[in-house]
PDB file with SEQRES, HELIX, SHEET and CRYST1 records, atoms N, CA, C and O in Angstrom:
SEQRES   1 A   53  UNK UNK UNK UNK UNK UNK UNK UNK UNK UNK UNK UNK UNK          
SEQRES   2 A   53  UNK UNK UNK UNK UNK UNK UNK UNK UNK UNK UNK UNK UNK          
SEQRES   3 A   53  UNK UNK UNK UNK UNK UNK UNK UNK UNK UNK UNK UNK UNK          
SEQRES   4 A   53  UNK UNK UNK UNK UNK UNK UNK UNK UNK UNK UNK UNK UNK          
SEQRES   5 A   53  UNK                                                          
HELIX    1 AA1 UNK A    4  UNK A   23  1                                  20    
HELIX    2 AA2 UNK A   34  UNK A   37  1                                   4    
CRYST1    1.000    1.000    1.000  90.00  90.00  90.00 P 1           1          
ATOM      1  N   UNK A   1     107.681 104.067  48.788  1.00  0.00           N  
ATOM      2  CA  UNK A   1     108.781 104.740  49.455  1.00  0.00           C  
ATOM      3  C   UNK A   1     108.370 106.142  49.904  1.00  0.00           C  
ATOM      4  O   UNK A   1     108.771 106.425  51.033  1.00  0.00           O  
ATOM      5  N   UNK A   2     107.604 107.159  49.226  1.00  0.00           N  
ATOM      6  CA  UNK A   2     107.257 108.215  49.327  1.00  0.00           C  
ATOM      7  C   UNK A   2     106.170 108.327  50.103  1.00  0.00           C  
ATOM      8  O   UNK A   2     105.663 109.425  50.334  1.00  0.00           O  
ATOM      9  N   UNK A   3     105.765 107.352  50.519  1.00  0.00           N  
ATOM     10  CA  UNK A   3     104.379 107.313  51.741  1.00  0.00           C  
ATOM     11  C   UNK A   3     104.964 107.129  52.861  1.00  0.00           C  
ATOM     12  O   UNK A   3     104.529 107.687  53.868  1.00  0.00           O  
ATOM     13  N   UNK A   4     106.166 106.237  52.912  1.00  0.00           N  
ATOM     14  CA  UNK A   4     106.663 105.717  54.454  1.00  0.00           C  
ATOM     15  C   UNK A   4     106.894 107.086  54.382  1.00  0.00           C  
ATOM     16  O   UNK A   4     105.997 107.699  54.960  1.00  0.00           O  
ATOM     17  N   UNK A   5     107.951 107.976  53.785  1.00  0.00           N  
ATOM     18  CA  UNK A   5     108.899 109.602  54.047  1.00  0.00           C  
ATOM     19  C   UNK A   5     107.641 110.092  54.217  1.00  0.00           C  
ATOM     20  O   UNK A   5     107.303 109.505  55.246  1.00  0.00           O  
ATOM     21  N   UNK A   6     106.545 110.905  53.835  1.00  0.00           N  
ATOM     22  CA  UNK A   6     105.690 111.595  54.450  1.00  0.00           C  
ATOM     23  C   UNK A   6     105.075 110.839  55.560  1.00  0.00           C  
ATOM     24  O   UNK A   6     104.757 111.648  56.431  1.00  0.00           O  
ATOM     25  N   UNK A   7     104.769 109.612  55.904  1.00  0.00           N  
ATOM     26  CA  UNK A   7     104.433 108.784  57.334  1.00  0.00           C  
ATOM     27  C   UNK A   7     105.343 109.386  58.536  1.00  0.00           C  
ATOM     28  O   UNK A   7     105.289 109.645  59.738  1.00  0.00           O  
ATOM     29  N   UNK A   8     106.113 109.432  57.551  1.00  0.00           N  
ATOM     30  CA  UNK A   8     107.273 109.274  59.225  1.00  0.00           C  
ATOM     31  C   UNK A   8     107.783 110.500  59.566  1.00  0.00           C  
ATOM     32  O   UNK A   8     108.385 110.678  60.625  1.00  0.00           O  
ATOM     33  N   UNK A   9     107.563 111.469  58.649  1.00  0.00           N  
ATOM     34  CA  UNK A   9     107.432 112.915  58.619  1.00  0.00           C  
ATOM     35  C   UNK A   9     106.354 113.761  59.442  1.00  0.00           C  
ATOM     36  O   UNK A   9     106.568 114.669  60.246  1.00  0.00           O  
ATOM     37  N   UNK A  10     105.055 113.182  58.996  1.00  0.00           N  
ATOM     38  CA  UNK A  10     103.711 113.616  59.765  1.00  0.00           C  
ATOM     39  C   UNK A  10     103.999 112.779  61.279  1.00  0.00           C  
ATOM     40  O   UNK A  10     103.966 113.554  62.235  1.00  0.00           O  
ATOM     41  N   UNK A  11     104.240 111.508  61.597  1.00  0.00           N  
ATOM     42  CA  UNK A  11     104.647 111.376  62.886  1.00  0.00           C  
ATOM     43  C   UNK A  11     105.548 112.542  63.945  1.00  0.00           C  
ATOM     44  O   UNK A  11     105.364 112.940  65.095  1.00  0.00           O  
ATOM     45  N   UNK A  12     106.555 112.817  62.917  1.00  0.00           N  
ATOM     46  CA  UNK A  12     107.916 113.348  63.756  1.00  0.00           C  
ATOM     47  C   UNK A  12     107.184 114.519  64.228  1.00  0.00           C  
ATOM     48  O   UNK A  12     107.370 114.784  65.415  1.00  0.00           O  
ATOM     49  N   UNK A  13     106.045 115.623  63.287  1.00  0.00           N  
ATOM     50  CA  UNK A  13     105.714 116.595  63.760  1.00  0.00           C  
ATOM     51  C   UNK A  13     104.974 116.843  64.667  1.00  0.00           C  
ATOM     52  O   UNK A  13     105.056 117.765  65.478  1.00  0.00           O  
ATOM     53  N   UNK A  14     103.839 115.646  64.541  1.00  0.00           N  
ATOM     54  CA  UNK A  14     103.339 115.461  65.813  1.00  0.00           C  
ATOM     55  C   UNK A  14     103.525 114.542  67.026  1.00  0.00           C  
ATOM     56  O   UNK A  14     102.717 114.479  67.953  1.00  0.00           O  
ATOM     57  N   UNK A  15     104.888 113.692  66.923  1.00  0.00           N  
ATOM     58  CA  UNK A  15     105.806 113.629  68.345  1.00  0.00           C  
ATOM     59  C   UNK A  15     106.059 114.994  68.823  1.00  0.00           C  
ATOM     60  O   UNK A  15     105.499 115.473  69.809  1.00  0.00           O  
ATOM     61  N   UNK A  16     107.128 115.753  67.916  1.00  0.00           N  
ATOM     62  CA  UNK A  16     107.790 117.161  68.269  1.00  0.00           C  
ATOM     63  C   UNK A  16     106.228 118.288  68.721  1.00  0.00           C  
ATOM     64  O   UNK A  16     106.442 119.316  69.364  1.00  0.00           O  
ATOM     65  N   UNK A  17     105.241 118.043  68.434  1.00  0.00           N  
ATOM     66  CA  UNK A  17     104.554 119.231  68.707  1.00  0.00           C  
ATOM     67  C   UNK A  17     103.666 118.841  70.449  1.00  0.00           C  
ATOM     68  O   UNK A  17     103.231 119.647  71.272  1.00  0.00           O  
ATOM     69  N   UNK A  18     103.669 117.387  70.487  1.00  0.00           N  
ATOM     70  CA  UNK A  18     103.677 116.644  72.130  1.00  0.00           C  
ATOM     71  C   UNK A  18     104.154 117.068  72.895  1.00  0.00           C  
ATOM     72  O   UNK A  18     103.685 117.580  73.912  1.00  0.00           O  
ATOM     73  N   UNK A  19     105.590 116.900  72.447  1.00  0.00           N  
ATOM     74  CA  UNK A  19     106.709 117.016  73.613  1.00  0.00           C  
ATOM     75  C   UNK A  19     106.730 118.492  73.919  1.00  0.00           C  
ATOM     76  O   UNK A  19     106.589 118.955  75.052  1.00  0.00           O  
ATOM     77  N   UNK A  20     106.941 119.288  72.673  1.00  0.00           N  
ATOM     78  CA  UNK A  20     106.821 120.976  73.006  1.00  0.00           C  
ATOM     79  C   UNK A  20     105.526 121.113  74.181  1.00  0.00           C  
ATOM     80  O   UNK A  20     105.920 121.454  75.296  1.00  0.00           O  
ATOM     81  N   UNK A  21     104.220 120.910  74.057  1.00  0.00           N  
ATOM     82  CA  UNK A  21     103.210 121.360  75.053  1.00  0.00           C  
ATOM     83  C   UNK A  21     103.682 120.271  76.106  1.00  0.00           C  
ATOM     84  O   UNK A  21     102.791 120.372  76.950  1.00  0.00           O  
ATOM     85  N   UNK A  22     104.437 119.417  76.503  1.00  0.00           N  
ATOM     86  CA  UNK A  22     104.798 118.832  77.676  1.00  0.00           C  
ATOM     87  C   UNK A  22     105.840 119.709  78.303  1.00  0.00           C  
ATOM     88  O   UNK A  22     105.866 119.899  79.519  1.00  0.00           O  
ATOM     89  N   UNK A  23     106.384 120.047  77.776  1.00  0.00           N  
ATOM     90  CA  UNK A  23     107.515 120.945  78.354  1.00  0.00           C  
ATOM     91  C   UNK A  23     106.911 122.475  78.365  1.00  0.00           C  
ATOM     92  O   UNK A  23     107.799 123.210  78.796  1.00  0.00           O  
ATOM     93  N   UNK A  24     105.922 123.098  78.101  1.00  0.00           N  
ATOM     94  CA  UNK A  24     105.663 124.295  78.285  1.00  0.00           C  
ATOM     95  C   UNK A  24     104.149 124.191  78.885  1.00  0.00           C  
ATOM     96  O   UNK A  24     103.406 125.164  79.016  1.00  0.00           O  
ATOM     97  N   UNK A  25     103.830 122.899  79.215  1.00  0.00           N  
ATOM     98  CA  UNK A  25     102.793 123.158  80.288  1.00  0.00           C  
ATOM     99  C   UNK A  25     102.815 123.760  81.809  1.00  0.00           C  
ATOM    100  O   UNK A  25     101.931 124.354  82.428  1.00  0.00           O  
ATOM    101  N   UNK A  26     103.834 123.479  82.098  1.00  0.00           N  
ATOM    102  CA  UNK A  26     103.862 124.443  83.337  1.00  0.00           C  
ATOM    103  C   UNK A  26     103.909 126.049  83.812  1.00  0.00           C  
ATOM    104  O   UNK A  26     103.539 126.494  84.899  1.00  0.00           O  
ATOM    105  N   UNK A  27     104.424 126.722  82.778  1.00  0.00           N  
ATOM    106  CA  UNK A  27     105.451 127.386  82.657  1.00  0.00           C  
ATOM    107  C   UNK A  27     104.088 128.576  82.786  1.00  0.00           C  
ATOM    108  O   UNK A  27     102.944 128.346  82.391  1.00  0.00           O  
ATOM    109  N   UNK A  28     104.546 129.837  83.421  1.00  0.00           N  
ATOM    110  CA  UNK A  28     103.536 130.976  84.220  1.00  0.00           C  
ATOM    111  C   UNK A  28     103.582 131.906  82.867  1.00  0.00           C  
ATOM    112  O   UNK A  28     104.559 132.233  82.194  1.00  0.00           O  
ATOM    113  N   UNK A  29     101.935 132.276  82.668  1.00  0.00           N  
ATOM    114  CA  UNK A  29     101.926 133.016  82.014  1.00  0.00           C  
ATOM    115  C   UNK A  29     101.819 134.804  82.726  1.00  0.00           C  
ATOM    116  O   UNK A  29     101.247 135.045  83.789  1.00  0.00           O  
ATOM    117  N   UNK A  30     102.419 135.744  81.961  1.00  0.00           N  
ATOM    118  CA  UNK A  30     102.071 136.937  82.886  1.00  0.00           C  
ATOM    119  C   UNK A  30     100.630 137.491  82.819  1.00  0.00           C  
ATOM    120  O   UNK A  30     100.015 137.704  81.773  1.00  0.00           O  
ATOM    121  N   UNK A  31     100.198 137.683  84.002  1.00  0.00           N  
ATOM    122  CA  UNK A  31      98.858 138.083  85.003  1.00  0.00           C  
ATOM    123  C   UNK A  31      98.235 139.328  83.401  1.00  0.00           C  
ATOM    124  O   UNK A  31      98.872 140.000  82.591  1.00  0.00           O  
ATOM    125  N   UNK A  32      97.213 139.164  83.551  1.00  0.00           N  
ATOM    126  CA  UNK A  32      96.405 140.235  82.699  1.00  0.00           C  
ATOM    127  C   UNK A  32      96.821 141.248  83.479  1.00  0.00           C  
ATOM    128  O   UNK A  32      97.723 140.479  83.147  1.00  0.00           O  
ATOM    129  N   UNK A  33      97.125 142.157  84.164  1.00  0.00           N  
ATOM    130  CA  UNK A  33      97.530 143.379  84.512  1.00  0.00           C  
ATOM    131  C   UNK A  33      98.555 143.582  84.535  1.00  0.00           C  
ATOM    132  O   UNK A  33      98.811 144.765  84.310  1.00  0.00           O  
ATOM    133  N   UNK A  34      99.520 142.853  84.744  1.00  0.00           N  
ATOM    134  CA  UNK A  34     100.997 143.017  84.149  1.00  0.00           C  
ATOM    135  C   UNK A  34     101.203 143.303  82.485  1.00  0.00           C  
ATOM    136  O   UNK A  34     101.829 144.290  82.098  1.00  0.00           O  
ATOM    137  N   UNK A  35     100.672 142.439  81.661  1.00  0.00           N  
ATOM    138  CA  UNK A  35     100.321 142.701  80.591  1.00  0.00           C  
ATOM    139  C   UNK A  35      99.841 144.166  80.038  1.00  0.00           C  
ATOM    140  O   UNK A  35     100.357 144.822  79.133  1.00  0.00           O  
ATOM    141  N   UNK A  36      99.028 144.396  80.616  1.00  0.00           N  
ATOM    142  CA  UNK A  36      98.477 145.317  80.437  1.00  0.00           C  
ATOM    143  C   UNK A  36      99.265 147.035  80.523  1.00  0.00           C  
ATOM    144  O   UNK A  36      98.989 148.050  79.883  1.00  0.00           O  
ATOM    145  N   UNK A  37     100.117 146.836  81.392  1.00  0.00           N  
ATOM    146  CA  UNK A  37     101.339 147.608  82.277  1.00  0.00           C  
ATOM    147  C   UNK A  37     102.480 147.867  81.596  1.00  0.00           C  
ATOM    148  O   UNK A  37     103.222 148.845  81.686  1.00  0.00           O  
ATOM    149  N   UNK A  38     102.588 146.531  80.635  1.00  0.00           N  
ATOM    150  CA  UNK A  38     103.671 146.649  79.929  1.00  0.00           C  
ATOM    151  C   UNK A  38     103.676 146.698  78.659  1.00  0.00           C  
ATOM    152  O   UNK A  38     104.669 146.403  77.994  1.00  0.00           O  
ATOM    153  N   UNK A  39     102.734 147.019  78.239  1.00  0.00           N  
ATOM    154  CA  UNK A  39     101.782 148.007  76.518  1.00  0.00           C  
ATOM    155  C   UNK A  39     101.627 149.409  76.675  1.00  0.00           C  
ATOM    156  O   UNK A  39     101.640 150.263  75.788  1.00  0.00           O  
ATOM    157  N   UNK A  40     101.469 149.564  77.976  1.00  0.00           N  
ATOM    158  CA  UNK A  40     101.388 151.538  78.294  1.00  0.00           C  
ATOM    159  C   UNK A  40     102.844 151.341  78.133  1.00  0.00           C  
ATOM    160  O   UNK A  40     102.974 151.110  76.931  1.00  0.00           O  
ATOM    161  N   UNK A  41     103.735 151.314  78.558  1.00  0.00           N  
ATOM    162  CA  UNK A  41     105.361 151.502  78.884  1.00  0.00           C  
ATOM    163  C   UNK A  41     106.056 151.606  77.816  1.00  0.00           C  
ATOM    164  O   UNK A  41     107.067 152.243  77.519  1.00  0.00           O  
ATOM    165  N   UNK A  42     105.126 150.627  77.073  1.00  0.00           N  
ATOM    166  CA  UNK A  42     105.879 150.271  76.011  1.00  0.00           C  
ATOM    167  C   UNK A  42     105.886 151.741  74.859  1.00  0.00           C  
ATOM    168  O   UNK A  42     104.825 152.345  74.698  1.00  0.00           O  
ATOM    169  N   UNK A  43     106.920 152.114  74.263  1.00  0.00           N  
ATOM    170  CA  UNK A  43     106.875 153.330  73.208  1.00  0.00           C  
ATOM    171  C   UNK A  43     106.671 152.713  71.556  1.00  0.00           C  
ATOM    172  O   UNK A  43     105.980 153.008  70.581  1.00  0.00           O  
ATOM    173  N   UNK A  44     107.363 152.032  71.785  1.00  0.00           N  
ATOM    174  CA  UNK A  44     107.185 150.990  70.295  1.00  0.00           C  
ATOM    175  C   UNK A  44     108.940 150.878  69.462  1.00  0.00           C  
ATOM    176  O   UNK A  44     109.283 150.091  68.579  1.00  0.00           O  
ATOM    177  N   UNK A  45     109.614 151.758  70.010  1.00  0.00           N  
ATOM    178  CA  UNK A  45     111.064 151.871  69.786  1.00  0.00           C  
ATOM    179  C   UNK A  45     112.113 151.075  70.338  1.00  0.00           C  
ATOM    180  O   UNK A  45     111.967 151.214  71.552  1.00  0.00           O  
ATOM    181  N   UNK A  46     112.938 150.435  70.172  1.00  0.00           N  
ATOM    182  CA  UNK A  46     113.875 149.831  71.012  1.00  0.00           C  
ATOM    183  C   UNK A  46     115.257 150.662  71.465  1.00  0.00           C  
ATOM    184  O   UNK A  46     116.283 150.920  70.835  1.00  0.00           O  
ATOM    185  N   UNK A  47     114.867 150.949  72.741  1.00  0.00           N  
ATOM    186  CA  UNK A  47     115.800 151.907  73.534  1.00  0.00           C  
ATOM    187  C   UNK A  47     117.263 151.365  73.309  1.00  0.00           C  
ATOM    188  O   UNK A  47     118.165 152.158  73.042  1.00  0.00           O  
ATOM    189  N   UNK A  48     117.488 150.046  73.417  1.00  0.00           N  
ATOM    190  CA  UNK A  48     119.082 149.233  73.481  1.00  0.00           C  
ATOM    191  C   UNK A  48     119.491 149.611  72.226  1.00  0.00           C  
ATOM    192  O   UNK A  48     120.682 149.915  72.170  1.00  0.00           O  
ATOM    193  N   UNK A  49     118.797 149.695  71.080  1.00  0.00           N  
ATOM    194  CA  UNK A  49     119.669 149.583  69.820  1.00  0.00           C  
ATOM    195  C   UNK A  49     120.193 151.020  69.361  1.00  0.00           C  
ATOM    196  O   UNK A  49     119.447 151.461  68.486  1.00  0.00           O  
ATOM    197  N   UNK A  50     121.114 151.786  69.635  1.00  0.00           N  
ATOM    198  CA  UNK A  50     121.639 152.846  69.635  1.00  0.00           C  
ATOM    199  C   UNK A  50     122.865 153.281  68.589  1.00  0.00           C  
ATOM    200  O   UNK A  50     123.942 153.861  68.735  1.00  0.00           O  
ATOM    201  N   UNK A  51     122.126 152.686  67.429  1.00  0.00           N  
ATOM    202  CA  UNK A  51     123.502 152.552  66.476  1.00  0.00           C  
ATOM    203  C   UNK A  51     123.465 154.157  65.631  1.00  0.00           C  
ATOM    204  O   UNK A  51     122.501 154.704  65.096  1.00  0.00           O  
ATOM    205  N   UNK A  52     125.177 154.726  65.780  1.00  0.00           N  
ATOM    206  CA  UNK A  52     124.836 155.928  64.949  1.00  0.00           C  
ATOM    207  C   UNK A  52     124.533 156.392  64.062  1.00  0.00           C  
ATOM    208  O   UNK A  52     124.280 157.594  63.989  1.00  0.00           O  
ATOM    209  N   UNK A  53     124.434 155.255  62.720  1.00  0.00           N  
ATOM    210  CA  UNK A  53     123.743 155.951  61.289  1.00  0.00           C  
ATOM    211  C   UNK A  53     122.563 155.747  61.266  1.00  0.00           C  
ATOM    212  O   UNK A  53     121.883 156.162  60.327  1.00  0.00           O  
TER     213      UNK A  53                                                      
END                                                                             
């Protein structure tokens, strides 16, 4: 019983880890100089979170 549950366990993860790189094969990565552009810019602080205490 405990072989089928890890069988069918190790399947599911590597169905689910298939389908993930099928669906994110297309998808644009940003250009090494954009990258690059947006590490100078970056301060390391998050400007949005503006909470007063």
């Amino acid at each position: 019983m405990a072989f089928w549950l890890i069988l069918g366990l190790a399947l599911a993860v590597i169905i689910g880890n298939l389908m993930l790189v099928k669906h994110t094969a297309h998808m644009k990565m940003p250009s090494q100089k954009q990258r690059h552009s947006d590490k100078q810019s970056s301060n390391g602080y998050d400007d949005d979170d503006e909470d007063d205490w």
